[in-house]
C-alpha positions in Angstrom: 96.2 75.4 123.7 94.0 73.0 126.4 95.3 75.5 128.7 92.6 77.7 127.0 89.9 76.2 128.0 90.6 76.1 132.1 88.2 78.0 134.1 91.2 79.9 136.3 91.7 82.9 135.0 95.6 83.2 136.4 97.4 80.3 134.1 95.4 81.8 131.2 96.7 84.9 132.2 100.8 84.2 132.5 100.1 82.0 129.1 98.9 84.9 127.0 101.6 87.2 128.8 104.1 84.7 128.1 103.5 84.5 124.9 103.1 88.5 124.3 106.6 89.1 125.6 108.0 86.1 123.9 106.5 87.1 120.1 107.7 90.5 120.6 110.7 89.9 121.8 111.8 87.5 118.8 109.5 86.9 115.9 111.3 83.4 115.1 109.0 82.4 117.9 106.1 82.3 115.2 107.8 79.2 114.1 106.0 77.0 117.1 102.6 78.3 115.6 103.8 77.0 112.2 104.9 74.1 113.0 101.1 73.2 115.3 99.7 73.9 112.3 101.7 71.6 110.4 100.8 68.3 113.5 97.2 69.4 112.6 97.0 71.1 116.4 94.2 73.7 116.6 95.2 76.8 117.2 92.3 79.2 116.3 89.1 77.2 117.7 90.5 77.3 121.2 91.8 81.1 121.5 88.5 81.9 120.0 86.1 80.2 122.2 88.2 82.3 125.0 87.8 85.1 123.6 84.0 84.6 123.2 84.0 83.6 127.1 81.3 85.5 128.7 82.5 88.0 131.8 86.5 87.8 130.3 88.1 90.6 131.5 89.5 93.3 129.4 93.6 92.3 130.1 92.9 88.6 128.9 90.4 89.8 126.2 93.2 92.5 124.9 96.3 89.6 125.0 94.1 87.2 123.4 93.1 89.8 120.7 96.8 90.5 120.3 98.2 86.8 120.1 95.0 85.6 117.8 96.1 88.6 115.5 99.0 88.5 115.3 99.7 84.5 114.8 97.2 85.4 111.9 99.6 87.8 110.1 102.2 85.8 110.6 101.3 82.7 110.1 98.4 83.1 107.5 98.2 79.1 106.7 96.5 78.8 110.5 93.1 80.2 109.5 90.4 80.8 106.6 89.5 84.1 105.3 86.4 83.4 106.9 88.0 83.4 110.6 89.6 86.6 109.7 85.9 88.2 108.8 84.6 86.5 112.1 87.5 88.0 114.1 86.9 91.1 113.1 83.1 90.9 114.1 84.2 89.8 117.8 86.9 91.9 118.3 84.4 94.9 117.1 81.1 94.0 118.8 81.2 94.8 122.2 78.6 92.6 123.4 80.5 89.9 121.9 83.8 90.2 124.0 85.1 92.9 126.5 88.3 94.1 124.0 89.6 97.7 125.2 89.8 100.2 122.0 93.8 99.9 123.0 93.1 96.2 122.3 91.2 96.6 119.0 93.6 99.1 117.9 96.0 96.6 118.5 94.8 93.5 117.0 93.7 95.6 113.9 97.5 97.1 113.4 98.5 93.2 113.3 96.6 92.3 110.5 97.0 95.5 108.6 100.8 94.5 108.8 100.0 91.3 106.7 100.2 91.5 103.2 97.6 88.6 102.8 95.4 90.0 105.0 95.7 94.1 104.9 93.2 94.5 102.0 90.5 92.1 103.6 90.7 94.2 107.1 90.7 97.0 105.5 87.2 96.5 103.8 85.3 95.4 106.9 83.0 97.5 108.9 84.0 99.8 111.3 87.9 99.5 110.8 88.6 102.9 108.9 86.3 104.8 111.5 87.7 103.1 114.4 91.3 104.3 113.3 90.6 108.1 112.1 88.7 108.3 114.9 91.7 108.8 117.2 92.0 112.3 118.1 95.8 113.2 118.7 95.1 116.3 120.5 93.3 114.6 122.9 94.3 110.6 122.3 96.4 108.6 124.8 100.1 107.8 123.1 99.4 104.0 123.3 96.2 104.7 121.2 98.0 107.4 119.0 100.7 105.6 117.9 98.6 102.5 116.9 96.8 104.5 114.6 99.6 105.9 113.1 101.0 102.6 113.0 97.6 101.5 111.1 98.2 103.8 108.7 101.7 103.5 108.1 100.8 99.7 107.4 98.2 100.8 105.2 100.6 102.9 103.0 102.5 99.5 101.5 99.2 99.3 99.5 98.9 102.2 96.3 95.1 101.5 96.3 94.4 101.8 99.7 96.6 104.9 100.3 94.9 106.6 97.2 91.6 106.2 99.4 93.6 107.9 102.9 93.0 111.4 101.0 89.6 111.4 100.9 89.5 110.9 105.0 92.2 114.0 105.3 94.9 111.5 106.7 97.7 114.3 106.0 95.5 116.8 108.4 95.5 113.9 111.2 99.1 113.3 110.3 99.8 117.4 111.0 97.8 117.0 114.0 99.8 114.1 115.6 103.4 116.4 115.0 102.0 119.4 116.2 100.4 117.9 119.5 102.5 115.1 120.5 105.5 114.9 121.9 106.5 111.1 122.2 109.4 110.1 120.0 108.3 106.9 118.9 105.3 108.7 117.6 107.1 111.7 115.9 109.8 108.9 114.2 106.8 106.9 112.9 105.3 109.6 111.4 108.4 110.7 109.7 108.6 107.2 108.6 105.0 107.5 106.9 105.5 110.6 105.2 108.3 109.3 103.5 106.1 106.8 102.5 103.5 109.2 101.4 106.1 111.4 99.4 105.5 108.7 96.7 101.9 109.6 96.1 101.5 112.6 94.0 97.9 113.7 95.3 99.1 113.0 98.8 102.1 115.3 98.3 99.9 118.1 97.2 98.0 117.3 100.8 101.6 117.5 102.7 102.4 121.0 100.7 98.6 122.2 101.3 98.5 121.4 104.9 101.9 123.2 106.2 103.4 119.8 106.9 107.0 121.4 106.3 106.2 124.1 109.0 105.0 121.3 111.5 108.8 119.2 111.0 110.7 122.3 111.3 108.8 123.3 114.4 110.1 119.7 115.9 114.2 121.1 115.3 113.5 123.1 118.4 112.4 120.7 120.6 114.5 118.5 123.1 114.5 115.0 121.8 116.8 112.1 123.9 117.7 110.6 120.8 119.8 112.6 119.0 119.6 110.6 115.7 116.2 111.8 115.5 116.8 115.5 114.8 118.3 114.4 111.9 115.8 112.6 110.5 113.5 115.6 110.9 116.0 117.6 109.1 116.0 115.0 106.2 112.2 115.4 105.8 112.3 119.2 106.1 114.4 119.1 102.9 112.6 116.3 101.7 109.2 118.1 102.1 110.5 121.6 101.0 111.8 119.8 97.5 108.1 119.3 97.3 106.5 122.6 97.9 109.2 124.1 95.4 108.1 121.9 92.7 104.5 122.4 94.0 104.8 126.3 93.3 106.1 125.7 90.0 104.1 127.6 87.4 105.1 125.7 84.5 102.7 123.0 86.2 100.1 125.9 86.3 100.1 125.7 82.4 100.3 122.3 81.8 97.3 121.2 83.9 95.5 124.2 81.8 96.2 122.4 78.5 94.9 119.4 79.4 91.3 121.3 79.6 90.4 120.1 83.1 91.6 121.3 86.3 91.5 120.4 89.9 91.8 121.8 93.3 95.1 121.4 94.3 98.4 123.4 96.0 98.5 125.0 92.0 95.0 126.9 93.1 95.5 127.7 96.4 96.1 131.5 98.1 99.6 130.4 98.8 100.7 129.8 95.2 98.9 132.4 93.7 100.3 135.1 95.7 104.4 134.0 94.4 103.2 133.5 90.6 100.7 136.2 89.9 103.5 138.2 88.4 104.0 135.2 85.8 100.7 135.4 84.1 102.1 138.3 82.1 104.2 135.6 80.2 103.6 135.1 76.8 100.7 137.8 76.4 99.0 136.4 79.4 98.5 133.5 77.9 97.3 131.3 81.0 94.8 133.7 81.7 93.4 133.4 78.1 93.4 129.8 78.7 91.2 130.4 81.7 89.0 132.6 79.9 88.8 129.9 77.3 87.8 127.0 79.3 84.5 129.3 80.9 83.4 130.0 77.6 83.5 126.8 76.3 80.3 124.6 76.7 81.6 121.2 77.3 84.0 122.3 80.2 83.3 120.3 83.7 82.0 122.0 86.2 84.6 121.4 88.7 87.1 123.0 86.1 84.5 126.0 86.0 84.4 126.4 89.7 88.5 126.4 89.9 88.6 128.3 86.9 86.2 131.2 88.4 88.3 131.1 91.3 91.7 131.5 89.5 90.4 134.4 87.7 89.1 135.7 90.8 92.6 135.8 92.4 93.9 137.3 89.6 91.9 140.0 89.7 92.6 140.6 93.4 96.4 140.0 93.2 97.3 141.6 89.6 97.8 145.1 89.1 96.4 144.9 85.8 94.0 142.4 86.7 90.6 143.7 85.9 91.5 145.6 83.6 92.9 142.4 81.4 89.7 140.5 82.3 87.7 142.9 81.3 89.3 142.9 78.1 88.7 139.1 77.7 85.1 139.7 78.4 84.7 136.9 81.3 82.3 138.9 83.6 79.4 138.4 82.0 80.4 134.5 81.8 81.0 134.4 85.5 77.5 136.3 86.2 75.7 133.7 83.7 77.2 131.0 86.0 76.0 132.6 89.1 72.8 132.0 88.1 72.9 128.7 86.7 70.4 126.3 86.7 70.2 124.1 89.9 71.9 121.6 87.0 75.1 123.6 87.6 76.8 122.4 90.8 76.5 124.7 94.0 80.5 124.6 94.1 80.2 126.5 90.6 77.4 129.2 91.4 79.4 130.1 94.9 82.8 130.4 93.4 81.5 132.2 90.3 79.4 134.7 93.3 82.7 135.0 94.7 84.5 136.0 91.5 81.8 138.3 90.7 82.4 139.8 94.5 86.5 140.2 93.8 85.6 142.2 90.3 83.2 144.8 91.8 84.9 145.1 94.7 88.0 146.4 92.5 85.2 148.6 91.2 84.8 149.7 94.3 87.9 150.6 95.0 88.9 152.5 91.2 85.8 154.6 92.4 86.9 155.9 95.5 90.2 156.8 94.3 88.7 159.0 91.6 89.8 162.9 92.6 86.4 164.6 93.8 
């Protein structure tokens, strides 16, 4: 480690290369780390103060970043929680130190890969917005796949990959298999959607987002590995288990008798136009269910809003279907909630407009096919 501290830029150099390839190469290596740690030999303070070094050049800044990182994750015993948090603040200020994004990317992945450590790096500034902000249309592969490699380390945690659908990670994951072209990348994301299959809200996402048309796409390209294609025939049956249970209307019904619903695969254009024919089951009773939960006065208004625009899809998709919602007497419900209060949500008055629009506009229709 006094090696760190030389003003020659070249021994620092081969040191921080040599031990790149070396750690890489053979992760027993990590055991020299452990063991300095164990003679009381610092191993943080000096790779720190070179990374603080003013005028350090972005290849020693990047290797420092990696080896600093990754002796953290594994070897967690070397450092404080404390030095993690301070780290972090280096490695993302860049007035601090001269780290490439490549190089944050990098040292970020590292610690995400640590289960001590994947929570804490997770929560600091910047680090979500520095990986989704990698653009896989557009992104370098280096950078690409150490984003999906981010979030494939992020998907060992339940909490944290609960949180990944509210910043669309399925639509970046579509993006990266429809735009790149790298097999490392395209395994790794096969890898992660595996992962993801375990999440239920995730798996609507995957359905939602035509994930399965994106992985049967890749069947046609040439790949040099030929183990590959069959791997992306395993998640095209994997994924399309999915979007049959997805479609399934019993799950239609049940969410209904629980009184609350949720946007979801089971509201969308897609499922709507295979089940419409079902809602004749049992005297349409779904669709009385619907009706139900707008009349009733303690119903949510996210249910209203995805309960207007069921019953708008009906109507548009059913033969019958104004006529049986007229007979259940929801327009004037869905009128009433198109011009709600400002206490109603705005989701709830535009879906209800739009409902509104899909009745009259079969109206519409019924009066220009009247014989003149």
């Amino acid at each position: 480690m006094n090696v760190m501290a030389m003003r020659d830029d070249k021994p620092i150099q081969w040191l921080l290369t040599l031990f790149y390839d070396m750690l890489r190469e053979d992760s027993s290596s990590y055991v020299i780390f452990e063991e300095a740690t164990k003679q009381k030999i610092e191993v943080y303070k000096p790779l720190m103060t070179l990374l603080l070094r003013p005028g350090l050049d972005n290849y020693t800044a990047d290797k420092v970043s990696w080896l600093l990182s990754a002796v953290i994750s594994h070897v967690p015993a070397v450092v404080a929680k404390a030095n993690v948090q301070e780290f972090l603040n280096v490695i993302m200020d860049s007035a601090k130190t001269n780290c490439s994004e490549l190089g944050q990317l990098e040292a970020i992945t590292n610690l995400l890969k640590s289960d001590a450590y994947r929570k804490f790096t997770w929560s600091q500034p910047g680090i979500s917005e520095l990986i989704f902000r990698i653009q896989p249309k557009t992104a370098p592969s280096p950078h690409l796949y150490k984003c999906i490699f981010a979030i494939w380390a992020l998907s060992f945690d339940q909490e944290i990959t609960a949180s990944l659908k509210e910043m669309h990670v399925i639509k970046k994951l579509r993006e990266a298999l429809t735009y790149s072209r790298v097999e490392k990348v395209i395994r790794l994301c096969l890898t992660l959607l595996k992962n993801f299959l375990g999440n239920k809200s995730l798996c609507e996402d995957i359905v939602e987002e035509g994930i399965l048309e994106a992985v049967q796409q890749l069947e046609f390209e040439k790949w040099r590995d030929a183990e590959l294609y069959e791997d992306i025939k395993d998640m095209a049956i994997q994924i399309g288990s999915e979007v049959s249970e997805m479609s399934n209307y019993e799950r239609y019904e049940r969410e209904l008798q629980t009184g609350k619903l949720q946007w979801g695969f089971i509201h969308s254009s897609k499922f709507w136009a295979e089940n419409v024919m079902k809602f004749e089951s049992n005297d349409f009773r779904a669709l009385k269910m619907l009706a139900s939960l707008l009349q009733s006065p303690s119903t949510d208004d996210t249910t209203l809003a995805v309960a207007c625009h069921d019953i708008g899809e009906f109507v548009t998709l059913h033969p019958l279907g104004k006529k049986k919602v007229a007979q259940l007497q929801v327009k004037e419900k869905v009128m009433e909630l198109m011009a709600a209060p400002e206490q109603k949500s705005r989701e709830v008055r535009r879906e209800a407009l739009l409902c509104c629009q899909k009745i009259m506009l079969n109206k519409w229709q019924d009066m220009e096919q009247v014989p003149k």
